[in-house]
Each structure stands twice: as structure tokens, then as C-alpha cells.
C-alpha positions as CSV (number, residue, x, y, z in Angstrom):
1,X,0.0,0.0,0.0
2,X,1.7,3.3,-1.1
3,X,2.1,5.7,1.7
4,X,1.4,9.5,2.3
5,X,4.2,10.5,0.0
6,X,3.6,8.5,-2.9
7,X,-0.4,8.9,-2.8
8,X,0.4,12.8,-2.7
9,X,2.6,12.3,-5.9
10,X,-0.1,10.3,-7.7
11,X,-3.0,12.6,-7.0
12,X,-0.9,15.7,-7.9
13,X,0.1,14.1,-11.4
14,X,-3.7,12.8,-11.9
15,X,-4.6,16.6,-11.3
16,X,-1.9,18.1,-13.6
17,X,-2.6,15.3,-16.9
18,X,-6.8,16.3,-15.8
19,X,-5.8,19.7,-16.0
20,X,-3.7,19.4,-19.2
21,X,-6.4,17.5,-21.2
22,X,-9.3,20.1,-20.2
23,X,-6.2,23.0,-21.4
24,X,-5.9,21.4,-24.5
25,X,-9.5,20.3,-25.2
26,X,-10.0,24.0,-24.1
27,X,-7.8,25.3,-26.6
28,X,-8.6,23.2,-29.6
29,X,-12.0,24.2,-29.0
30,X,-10.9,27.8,-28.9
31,X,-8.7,27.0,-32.0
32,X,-12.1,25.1,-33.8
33,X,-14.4,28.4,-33.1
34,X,-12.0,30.8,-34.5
35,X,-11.4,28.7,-37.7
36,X,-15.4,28.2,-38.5
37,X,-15.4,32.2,-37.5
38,X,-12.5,32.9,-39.7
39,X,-14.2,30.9,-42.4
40,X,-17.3,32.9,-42.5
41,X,-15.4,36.1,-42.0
42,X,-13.4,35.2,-45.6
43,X,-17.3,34.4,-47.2
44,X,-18.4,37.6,-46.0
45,X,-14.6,39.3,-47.4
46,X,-15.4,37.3,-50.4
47,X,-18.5,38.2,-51.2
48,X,-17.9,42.0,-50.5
49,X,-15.0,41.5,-53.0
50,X,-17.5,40.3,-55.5
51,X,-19.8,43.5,-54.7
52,X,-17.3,45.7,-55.5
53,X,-15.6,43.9,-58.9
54,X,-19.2,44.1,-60.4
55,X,-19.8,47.7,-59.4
56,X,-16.8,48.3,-61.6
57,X,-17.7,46.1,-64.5
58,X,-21.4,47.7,-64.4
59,X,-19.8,51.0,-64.5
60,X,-17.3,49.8,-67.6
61,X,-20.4,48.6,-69.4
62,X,-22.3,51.7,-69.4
63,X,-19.1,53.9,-70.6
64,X,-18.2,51.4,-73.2
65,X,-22.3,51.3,-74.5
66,X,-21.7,55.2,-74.3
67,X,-18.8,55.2,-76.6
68,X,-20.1,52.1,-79.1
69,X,-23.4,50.9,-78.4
70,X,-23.6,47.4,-79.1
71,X,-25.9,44.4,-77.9
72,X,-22.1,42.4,-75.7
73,X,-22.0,46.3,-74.0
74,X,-25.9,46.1,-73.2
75,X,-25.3,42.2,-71.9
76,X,-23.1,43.0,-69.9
77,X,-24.4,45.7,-68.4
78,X,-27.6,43.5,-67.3
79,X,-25.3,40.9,-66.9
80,X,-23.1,43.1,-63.8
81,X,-26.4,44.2,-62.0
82,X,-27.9,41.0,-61.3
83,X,-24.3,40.1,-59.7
84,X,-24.5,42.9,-57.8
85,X,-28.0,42.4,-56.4
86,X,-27.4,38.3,-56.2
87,X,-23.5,38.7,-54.5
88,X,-25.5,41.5,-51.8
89,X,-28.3,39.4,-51.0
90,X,-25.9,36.9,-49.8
91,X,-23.9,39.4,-47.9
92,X,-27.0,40.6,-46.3
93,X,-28.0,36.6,-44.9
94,X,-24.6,37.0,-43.2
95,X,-24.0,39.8,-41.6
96,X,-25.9,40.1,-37.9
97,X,-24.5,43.6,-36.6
98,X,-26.9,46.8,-36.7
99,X,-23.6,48.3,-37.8
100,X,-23.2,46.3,-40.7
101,X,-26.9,46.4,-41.7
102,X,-26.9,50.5,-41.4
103,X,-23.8,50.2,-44.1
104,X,-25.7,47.8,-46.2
105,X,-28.9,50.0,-45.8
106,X,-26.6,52.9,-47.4
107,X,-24.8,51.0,-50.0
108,X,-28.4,49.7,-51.5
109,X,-29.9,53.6,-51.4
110,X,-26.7,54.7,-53.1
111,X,-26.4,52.3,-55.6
112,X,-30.1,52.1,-56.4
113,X,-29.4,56.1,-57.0
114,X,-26.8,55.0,-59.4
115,X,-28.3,52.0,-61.6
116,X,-31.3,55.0,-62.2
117,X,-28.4,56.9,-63.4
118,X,-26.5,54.0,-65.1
119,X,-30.4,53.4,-67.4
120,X,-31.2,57.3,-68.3
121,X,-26.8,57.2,-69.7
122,X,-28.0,54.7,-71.6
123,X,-31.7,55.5,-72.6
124,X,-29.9,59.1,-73.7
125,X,-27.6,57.2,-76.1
126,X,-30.1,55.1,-77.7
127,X,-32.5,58.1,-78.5
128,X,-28.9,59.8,-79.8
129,X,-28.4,57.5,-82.2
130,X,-31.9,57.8,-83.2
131,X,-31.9,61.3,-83.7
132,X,-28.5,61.2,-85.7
133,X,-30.2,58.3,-88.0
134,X,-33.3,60.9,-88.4
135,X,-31.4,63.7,-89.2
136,X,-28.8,61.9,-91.8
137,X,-31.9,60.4,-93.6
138,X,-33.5,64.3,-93.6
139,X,-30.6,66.0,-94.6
140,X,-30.3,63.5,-97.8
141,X,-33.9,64.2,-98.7
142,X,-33.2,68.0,-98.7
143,X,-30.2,67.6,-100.5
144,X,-32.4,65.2,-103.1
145,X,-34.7,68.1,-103.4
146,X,-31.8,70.9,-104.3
147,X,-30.0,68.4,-106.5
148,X,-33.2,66.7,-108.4
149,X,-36.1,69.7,-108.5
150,X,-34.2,72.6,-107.6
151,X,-31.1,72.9,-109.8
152,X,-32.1,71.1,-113.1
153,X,-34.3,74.5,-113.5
154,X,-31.2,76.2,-113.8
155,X,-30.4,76.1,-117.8
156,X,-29.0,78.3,-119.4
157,X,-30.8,81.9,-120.1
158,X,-32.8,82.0,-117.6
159,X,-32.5,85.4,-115.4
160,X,-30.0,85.9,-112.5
161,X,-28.8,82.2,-113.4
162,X,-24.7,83.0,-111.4
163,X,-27.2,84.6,-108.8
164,X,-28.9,82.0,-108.0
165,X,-26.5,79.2,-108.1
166,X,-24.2,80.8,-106.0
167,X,-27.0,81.2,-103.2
168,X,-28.2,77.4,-103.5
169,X,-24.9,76.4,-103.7
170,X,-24.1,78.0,-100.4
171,X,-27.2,76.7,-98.7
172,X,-26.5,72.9,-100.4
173,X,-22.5,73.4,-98.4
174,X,-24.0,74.9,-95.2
175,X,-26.7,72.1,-94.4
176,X,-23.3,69.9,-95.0
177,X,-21.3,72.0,-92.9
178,X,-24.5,72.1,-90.4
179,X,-24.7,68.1,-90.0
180,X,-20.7,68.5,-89.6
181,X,-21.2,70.3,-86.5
182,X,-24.0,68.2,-85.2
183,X,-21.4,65.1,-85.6
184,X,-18.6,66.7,-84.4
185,X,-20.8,67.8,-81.2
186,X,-21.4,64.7,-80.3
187,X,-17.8,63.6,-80.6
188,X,-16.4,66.8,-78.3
189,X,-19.7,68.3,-77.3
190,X,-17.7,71.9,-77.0
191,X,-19.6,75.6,-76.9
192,X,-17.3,76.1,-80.3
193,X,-18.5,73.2,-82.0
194,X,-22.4,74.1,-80.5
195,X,-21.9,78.1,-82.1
196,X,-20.4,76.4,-85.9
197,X,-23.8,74.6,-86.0
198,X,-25.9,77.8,-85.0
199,X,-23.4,80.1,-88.0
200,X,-24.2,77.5,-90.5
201,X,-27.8,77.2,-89.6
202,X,-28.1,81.0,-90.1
203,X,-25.9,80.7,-93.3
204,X,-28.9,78.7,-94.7
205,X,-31.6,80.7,-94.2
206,X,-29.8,83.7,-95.1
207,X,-28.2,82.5,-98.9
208,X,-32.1,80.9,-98.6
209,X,-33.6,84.3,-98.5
210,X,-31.8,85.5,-101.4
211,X,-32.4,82.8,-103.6
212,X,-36.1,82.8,-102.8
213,X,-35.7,86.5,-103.8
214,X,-34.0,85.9,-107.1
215,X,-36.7,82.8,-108.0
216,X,-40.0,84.0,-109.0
217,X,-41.3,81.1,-110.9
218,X,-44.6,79.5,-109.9
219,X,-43.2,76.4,-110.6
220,X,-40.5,76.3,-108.2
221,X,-42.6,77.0,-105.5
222,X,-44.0,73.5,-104.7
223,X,-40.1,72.2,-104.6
224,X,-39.0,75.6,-102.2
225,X,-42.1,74.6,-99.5
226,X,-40.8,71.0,-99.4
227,X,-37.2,72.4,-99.2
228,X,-38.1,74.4,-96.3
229,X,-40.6,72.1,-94.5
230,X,-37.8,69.4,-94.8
231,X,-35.2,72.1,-93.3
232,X,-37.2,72.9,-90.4
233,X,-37.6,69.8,-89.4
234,X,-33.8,68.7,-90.0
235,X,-32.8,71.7,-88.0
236,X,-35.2,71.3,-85.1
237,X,-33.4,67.1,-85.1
238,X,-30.2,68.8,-85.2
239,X,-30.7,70.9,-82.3
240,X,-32.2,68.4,-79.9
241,X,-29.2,66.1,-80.8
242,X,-27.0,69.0,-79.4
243,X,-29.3,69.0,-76.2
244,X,-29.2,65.5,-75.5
245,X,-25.6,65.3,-76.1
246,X,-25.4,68.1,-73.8
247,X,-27.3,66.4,-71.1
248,X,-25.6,63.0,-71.6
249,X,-22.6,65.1,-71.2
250,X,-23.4,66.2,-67.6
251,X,-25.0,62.9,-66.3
252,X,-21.9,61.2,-67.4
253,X,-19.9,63.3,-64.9
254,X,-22.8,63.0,-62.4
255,X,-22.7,59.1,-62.6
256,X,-19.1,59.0,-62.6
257,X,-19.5,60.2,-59.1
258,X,-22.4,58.4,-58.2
259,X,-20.0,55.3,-59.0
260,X,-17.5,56.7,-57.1
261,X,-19.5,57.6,-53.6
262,X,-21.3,53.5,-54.0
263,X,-17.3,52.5,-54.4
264,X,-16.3,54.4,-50.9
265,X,-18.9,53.2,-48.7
266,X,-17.7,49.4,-50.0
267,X,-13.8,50.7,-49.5
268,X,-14.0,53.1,-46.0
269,X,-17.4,51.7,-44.2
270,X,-17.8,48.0,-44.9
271,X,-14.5,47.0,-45.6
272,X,-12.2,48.5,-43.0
273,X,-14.8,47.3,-40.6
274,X,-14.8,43.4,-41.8
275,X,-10.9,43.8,-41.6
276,X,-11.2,45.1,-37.9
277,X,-13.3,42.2,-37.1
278,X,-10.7,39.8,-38.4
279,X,-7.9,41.4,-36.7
280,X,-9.5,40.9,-33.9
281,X,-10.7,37.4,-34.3
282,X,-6.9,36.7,-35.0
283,X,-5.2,38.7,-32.4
């Protein structure tokens, strides 16, 4: 039978190998908790990741549809917004904090500000290439009507005849010269480019005046109202093309920054917090 000594020895061993299992079981439990934790931390990193990639490709879309529109721009664009909304709903079944959920409430509000941006950039392109198809096909049909009604009347000996080719000559360039500026504006979209198209306008109607002044045959005057119903209504195309352009113009800068203020509540709210989080889960 052991005595004092030796039963002392035994218990005190049997405590410290108790002890040491319920430390290690302790700390691989600690160990397992902060792994699964980890591993829903880097879903939630993940995901947020994914927010952000497809805010960028969304925004890429629109500017590229803006410079070429094309069907693969207009895909794509869809194509980036239902990865947004999919990649936040998931986001938003993970988070639990009232913190993270006031972040989220602000990201949605300010991207929802920014996809009705995103569809009036692109609604504004798609009635400006309308408009530029209307006014090319208008312009030709006035320039039909100069070339096939107006000018075979001039033959020789008839009165004023250098008159009044000079003056339709100089309307025929100006209309040219007019849908020159409406193109250009929609390239540069600059005040200089916006006043050419106004001069050549009133360069029009002004060499148009004379000539209607120099023509006095009865004739002629069925072909001159169709010449100047048709230039009305090419001019009145040409100037809402410059106002649309104008006003894609300015929501392209406003969007740009729409993009921008989505982008820093991803980058200085939602992200800086997740990576406090993990440095603390870590530390």
C-alpha cells in the first residue's frame, strides 16, 4: 500500500494530466471556433469583394455602351447588376450587426441612386443615335430636293442664273457644314462646336432668302415649300441632338461620381470594418 508521500505524488500528477487535457480540449476548441469564424469572416470578405468587382464592371459597361453601343456592351451591363444584387443578398443573410446592416442599408440607397443613373446614360444614347439616324436620312432628302427639283431648272438663259446658283450652292454646303457640327458635337460636345452649328444654320436661311428672292417662278414654288418644311424639321433634329448630347454630357460626370460615392462606402465603411473584425478574431 503506497504511503502518504507516494499517494500525494499520484493525486498531484492525476490533477496536472486532468488539468492538461481540459487545457488542450479548451484550446482546440478555442482553436475550432475561431477557424469556423475565420471561415465565414473570408465568405463575407469574399463576397464583398465580388460587390465591388461588379460595381466596376457595371460602370465599364455603361461607358463602353456610351462610346459604341452594341448588344455584348448592353449584356453586360444586365449581366453586372444581377451580380451585384445576387452577391449582396448573400452578404446581407450573413451579416448580424446593426452596424453592418446601417452600411448595407446605405450601400443599396446609393447604388439604387446609381443603376437609375447608369439606365437614363443609356436610354440618352439610344434616342442619340436615333436622332443622328433621323437627321442623316433628312438631310439627304433636302439635298435630293436641291439636287433633283431645284437645280435642273437652272439652264441656261434663264434670269440671275450666277445669282442664283451661288445662293443654293451655299445653302446645299451649309446644311453639309451644319450636319458637320451636329457630328462633331457629339464627338467633343464643346460651346465652339455648338456656335459652328448655329453660324451654318443661319448661313442657310440667309443665302435661302436670297435665292427665294431671285426665283420668281410659280413652278418652283412646290419644290421651295418642301425644301423648307424638310429644313425645319432637319434643323429642329439637329438641335435636340446638341441637347441631348449636352445632357448625356453632364449625367456622365454625375454618374461617374455616383459610382464613385457607391465604391467608398464598399472601400471606407464596410471593408475597413470586416478587416477590424478579423484582426481581432486573429489577435
Amino acid at each position: 500500500m503506497p504511503d502518504k508521500k507516494t499517494s500525494f505524488f499520484i493525486g498531484l500528477l492525476t490533477a496536472v494530466i486532468i488539468v492538461s487535457i481540459l487545457g488542450f480540449y479548451i484550446v482546440a476548441r478555442e482553436k475550432n471556433r475561431i477557424a469556423k469564424e475565420m471561415k465565414i469572416e473570408l465568405q463575407v470578405e469574399h463576397l464583398v469583394r465580388e460587390i465591388e468587382v461588379s460595381v466596376w464592371e457595371t460602370a465599364n459597361a455603361v461607358f463602353y455602351y456610351l462610346v459604341k453601343p452594341s448588344k455584348t456592351a448592353a449584356e453586360e451591363y444586365r449581366k453586372q447588376l444581377g451580380d451585384v444584387k445576387d452577391f449582396t443578398a448573400q452578404y446581407k443573410n450573413m451579416i448580424v450587426s446593426e452596424e453592418e446592416k446601417q452600411m448595407l442599408a446605405k450601400f443599396e440607397q446609393l447604388w439604387s441612386d446609381t443603376v437609375f443613373r447608369s439606365d437614363r446614360l443609356i436610354e440618352l444614347r439610344d434616342e442619340i443615335a436615333g436622332l443622328t439616324e433621323e437627321v442623316w436620312n433628312a438631310l439627304h432628302k433636302i439635298d435630293d430636293v436641291i439636287d433633283y427639283k431645284i437645280q435642273p431648272a437652272f439652264v441656261e438663259g434663264i434670269p440671275q442664273l450666277v445669282e442664283k446658283e451661288k445662293a443654293v450652292r451655299e445653302v446645299e454646303v451649309g446644311i453639309w457644314e451644319a450636319a458637320n457640327a451636329t457630328t462633331l458635337y457629339l464627338i467633343e460636345r464643346s460651346e465652339k462646336v455648338e456656335r459652328k452649328l448655329l453660324h451654318q444654320v443661319n448661313n442657310v436661311n440667309e443665302f435661302w432668302s436670297i435665292y427665294k428672292k431671285l426665283y420668281r417662278s410659280s413652278a418652283q414654288e412646290s419644290h421651295i415649300k418642301e425644301f423648307e418644311n424638310s429644313w425645319s424639321k432637319a434643323v429642329n433634329l439637329m438641335k435636340k441632338c446638341i441637347t441631348l448630347a449636352a445632357e448625356l454630357k453632364d449625367k456622365e460626370l454625375e454618374y461617374w461620381e455616383a459610382v464613385h460615392a457607391t465604391d467608398d462606402v464598399v472601400d471606407f465603411k464596410i471593408q475597413i470594418h470586416l478587416k477590424k473584425r478579423i484582426k481581432d478574431l486573429i489577435s
